[in-house]
Chimera marker file (.cmm) of the C-alpha trace (Angstrom):
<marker_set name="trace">
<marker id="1" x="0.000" y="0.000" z="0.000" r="1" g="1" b="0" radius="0.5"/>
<marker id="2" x="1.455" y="3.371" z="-0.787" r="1" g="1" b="0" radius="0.5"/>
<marker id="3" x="1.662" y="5.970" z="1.998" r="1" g="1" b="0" radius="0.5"/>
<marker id="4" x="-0.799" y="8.387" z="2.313" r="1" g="1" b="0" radius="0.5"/>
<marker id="5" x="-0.238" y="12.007" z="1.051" r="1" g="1" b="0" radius="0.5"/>
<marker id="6" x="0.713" y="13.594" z="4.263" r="1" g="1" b="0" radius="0.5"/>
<marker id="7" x="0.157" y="17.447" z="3.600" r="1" g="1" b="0" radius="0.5"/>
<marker id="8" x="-1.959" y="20.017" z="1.828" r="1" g="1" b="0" radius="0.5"/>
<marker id="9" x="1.727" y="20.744" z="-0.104" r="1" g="1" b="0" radius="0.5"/>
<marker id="10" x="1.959" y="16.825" z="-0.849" r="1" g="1" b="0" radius="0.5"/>
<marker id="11" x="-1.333" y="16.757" z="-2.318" r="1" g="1" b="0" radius="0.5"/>
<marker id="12" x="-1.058" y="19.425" z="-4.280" r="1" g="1" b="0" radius="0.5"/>
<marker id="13" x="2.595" y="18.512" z="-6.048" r="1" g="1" b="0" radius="0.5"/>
<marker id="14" x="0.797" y="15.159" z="-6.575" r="1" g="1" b="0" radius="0.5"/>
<marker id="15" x="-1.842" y="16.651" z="-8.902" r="1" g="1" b="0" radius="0.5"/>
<marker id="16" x="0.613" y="18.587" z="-10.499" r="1" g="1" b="0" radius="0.5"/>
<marker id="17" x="3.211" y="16.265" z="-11.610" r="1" g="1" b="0" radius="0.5"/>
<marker id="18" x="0.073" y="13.783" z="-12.443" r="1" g="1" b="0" radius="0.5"/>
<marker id="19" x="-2.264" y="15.728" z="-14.401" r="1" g="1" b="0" radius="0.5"/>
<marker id="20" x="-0.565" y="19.764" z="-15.109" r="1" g="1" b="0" radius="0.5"/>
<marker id="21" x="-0.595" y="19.466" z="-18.900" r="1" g="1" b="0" radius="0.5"/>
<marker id="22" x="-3.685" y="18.483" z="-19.154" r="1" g="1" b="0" radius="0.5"/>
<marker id="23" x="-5.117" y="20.950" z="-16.966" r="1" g="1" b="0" radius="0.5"/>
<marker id="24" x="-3.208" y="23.779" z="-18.069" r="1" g="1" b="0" radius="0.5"/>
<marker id="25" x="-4.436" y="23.130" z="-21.389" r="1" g="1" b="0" radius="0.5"/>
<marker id="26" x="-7.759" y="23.156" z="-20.379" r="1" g="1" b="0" radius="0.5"/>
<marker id="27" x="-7.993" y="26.811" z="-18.628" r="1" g="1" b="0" radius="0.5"/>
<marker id="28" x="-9.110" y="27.851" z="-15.908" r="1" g="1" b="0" radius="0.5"/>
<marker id="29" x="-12.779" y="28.532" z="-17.330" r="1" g="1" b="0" radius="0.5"/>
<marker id="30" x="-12.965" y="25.048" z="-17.849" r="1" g="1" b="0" radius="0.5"/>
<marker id="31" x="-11.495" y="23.458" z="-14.887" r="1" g="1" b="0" radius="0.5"/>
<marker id="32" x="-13.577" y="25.672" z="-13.298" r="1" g="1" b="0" radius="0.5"/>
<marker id="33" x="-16.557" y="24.147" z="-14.280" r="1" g="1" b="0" radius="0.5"/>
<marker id="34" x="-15.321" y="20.770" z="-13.951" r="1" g="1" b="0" radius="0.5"/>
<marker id="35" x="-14.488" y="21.530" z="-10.060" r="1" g="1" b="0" radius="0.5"/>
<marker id="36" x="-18.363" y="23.220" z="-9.604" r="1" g="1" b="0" radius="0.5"/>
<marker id="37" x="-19.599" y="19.686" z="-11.137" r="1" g="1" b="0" radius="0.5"/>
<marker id="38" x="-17.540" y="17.830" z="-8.011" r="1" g="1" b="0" radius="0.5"/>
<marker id="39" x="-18.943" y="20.538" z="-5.686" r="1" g="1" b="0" radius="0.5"/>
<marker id="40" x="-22.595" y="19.580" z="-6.769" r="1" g="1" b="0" radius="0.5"/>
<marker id="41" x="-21.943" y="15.963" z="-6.733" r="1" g="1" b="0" radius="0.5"/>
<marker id="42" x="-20.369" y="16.357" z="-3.039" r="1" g="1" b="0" radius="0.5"/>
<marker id="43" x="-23.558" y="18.024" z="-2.743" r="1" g="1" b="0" radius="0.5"/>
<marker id="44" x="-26.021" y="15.270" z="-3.613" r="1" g="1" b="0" radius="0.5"/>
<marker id="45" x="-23.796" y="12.783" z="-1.282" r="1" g="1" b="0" radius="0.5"/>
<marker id="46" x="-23.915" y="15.125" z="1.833" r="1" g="1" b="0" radius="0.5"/>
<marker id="47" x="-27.377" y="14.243" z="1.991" r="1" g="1" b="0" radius="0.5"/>
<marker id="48" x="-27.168" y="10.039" z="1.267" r="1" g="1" b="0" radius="0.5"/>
<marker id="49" x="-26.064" y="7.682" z="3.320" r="1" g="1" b="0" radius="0.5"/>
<marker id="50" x="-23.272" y="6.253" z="1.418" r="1" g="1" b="0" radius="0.5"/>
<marker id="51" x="-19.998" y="7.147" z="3.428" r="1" g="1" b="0" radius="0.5"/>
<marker id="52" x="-17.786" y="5.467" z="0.656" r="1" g="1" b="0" radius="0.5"/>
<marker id="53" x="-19.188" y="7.681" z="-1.652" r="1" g="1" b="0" radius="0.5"/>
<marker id="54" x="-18.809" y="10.819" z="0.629" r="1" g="1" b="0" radius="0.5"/>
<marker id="55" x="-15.135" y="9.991" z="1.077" r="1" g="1" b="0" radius="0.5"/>
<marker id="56" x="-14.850" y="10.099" z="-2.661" r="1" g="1" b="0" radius="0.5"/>
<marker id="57" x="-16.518" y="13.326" z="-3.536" r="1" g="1" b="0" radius="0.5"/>
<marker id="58" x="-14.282" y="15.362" z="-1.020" r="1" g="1" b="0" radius="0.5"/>
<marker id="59" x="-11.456" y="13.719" z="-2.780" r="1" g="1" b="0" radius="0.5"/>
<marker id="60" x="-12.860" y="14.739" z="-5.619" r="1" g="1" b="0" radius="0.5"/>
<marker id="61" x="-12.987" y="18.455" z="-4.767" r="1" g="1" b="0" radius="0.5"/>
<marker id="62" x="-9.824" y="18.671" z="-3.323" r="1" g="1" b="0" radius="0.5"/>
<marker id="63" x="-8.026" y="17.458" z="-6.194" r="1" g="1" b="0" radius="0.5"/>
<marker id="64" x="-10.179" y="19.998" z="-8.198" r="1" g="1" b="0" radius="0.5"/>
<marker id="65" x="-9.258" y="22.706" z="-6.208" r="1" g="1" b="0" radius="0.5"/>
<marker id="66" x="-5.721" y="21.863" z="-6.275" r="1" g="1" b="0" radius="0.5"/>
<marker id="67" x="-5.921" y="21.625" z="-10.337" r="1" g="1" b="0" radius="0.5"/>
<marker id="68" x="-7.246" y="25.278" z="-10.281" r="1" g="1" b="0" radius="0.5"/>
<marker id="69" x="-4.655" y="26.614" z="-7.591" r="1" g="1" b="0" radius="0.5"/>
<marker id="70" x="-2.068" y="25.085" z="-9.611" r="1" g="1" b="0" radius="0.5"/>
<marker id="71" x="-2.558" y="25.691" z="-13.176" r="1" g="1" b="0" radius="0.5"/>
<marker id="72" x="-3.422" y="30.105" z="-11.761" r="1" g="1" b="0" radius="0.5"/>
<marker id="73" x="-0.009" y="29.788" z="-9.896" r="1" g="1" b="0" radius="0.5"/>
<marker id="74" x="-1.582" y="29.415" z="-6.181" r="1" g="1" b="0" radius="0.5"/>
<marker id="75" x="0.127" y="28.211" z="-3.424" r="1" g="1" b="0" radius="0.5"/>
<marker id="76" x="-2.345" y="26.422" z="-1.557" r="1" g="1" b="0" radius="0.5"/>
<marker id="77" x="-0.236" y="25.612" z="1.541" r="1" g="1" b="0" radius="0.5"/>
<marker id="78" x="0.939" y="29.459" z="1.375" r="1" g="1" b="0" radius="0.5"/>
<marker id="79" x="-2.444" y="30.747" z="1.387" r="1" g="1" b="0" radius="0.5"/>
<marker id="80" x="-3.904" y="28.801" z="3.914" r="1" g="1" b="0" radius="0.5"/>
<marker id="81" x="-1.127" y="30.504" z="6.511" r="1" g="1" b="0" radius="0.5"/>
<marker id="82" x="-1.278" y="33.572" z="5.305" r="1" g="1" b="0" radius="0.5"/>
<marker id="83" x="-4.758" y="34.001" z="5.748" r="1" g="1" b="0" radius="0.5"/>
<marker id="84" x="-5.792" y="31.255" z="8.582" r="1" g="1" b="0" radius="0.5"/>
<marker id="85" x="-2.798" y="31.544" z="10.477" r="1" g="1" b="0" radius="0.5"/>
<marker id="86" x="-1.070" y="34.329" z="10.282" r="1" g="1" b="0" radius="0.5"/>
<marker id="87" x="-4.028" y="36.567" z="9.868" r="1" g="1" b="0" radius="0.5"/>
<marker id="88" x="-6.002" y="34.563" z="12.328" r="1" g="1" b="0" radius="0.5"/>
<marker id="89" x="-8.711" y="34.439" z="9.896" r="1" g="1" b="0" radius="0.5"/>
<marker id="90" x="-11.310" y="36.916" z="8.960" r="1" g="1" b="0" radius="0.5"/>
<marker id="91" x="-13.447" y="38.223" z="12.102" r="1" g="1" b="0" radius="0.5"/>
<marker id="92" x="-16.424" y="36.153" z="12.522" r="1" g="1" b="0" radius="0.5"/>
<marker id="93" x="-15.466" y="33.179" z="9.971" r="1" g="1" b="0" radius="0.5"/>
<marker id="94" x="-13.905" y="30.112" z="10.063" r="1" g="1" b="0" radius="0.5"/>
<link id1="1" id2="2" r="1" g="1" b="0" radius="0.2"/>
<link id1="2" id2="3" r="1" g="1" b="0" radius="0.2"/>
<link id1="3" id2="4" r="1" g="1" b="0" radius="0.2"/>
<link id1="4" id2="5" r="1" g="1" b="0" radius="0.2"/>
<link id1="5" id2="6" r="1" g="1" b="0" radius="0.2"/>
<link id1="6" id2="7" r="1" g="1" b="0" radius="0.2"/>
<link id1="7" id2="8" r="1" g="1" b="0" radius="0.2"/>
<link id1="8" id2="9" r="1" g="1" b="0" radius="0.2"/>
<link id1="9" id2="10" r="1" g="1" b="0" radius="0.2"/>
<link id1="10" id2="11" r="1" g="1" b="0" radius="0.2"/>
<link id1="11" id2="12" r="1" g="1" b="0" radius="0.2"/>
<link id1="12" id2="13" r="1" g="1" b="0" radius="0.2"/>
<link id1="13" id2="14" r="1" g="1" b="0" radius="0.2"/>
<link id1="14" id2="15" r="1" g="1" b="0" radius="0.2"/>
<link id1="15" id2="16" r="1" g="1" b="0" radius="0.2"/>
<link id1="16" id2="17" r="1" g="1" b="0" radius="0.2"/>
<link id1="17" id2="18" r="1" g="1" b="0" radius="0.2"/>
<link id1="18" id2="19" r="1" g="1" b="0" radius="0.2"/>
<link id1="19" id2="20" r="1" g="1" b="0" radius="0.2"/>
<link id1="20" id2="21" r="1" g="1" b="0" radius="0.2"/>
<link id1="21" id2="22" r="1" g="1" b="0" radius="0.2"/>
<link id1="22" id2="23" r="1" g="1" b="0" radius="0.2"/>
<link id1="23" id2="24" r="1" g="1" b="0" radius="0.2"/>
<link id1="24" id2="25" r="1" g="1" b="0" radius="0.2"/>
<link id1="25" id2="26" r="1" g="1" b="0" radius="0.2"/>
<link id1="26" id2="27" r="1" g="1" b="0" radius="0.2"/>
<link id1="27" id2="28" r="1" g="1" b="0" radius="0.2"/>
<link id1="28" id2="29" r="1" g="1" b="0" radius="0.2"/>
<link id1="29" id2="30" r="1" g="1" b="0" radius="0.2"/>
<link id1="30" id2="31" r="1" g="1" b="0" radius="0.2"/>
<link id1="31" id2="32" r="1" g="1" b="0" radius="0.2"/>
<link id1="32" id2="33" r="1" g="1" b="0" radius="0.2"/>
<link id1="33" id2="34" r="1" g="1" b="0" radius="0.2"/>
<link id1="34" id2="35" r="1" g="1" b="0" radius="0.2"/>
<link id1="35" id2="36" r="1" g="1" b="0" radius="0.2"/>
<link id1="36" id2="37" r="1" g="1" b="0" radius="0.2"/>
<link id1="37" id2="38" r="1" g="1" b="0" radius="0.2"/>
<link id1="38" id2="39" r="1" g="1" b="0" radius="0.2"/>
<link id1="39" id2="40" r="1" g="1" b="0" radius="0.2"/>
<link id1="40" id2="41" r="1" g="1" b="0" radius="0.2"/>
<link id1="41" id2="42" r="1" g="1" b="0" radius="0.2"/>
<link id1="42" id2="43" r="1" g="1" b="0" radius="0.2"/>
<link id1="43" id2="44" r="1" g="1" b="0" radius="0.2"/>
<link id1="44" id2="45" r="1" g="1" b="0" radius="0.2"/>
<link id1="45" id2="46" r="1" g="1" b="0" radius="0.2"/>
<link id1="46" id2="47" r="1" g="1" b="0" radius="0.2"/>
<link id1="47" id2="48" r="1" g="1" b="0" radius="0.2"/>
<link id1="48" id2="49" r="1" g="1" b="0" radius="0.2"/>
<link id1="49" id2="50" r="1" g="1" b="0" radius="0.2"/>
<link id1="50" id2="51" r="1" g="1" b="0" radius="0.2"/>
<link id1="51" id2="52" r="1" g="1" b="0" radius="0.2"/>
<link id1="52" id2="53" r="1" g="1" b="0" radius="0.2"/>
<link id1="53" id2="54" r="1" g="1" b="0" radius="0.2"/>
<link id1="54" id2="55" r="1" g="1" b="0" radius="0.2"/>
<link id1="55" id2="56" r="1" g="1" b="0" radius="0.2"/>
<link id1="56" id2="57" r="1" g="1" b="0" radius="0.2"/>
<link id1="57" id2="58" r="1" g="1" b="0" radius="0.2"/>
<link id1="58" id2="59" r="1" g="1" b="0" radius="0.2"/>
<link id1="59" id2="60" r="1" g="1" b="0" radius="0.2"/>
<link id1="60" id2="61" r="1" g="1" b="0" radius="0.2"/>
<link id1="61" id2="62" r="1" g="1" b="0" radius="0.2"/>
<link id1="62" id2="63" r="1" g="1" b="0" radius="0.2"/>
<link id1="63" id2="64" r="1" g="1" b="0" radius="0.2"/>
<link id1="64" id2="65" r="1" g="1" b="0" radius="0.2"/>
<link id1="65" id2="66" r="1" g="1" b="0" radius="0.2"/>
<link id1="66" id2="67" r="1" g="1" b="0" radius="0.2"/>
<link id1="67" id2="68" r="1" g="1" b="0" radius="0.2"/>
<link id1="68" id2="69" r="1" g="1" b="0" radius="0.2"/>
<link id1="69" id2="70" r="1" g="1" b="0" radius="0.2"/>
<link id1="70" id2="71" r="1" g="1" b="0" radius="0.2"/>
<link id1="71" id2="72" r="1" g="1" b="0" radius="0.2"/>
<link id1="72" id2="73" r="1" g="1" b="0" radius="0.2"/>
<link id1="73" id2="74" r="1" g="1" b="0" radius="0.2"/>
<link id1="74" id2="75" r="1" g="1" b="0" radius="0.2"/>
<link id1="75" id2="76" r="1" g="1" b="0" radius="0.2"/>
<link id1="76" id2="77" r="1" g="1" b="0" radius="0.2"/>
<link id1="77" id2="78" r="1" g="1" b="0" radius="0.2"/>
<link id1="78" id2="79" r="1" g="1" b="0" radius="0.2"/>
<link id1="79" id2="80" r="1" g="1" b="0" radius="0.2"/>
<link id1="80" id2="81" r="1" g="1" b="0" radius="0.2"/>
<link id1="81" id2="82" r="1" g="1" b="0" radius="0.2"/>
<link id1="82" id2="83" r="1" g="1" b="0" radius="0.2"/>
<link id1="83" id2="84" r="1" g="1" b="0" radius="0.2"/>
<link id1="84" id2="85" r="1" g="1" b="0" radius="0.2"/>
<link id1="85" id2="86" r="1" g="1" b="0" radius="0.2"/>
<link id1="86" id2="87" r="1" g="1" b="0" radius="0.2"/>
<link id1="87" id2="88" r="1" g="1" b="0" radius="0.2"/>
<link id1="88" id2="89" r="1" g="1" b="0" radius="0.2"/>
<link id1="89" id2="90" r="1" g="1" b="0" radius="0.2"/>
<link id1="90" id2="91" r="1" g="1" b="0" radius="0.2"/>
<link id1="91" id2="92" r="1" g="1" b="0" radius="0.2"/>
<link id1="92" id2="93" r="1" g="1" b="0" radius="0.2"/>
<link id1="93" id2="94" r="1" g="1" b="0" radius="0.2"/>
</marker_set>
């Protein structure tokens, strides 16, 4: 069994070295609308009861995002701090 991807950072160098030319070629406008697909389908399985299925569609979504951070130059991992931890986050939100 492979280890598991251990950080936001490792997740989103996997989706780049796996699938960058692809995605680059596609645009943002696209991938874009491929990621709000994901969304809706993590959506419909927030409200079943099929956990496997769950699982998948935040997968999904994450590996979305990380396709449109990636191919508009976006650290993930750098944003996250920036904003969530060394801004404390916005007053009121998460």
């Amino acid at each position: 069994m492979n280890q598991p991807l251990a950080t936001i950072a490792d997740v989103q160098k996997h989706i780049h070295d796996r699938y960058y030319q692809t995605d680059q070629a596609r645009g943002t406008a696209a991938t874009f609308l491929w990621f709000i697909e994901e969304v809706g389908e993590l959506a419909t399985a927030l409200h079943g009861d099929d956990r496997e299925n769950l699982s998948e569609e935040f997968a999904d979504v994450l590996a979305w995002l990380c396709t449109l951070a990636n191919i508009n130059d976006v650290d993930l991992t750098e944003a996250i701090h920036r904003k969530y931890v060394d801004q404390g986050g916005p007053p009121g939100h998460k």
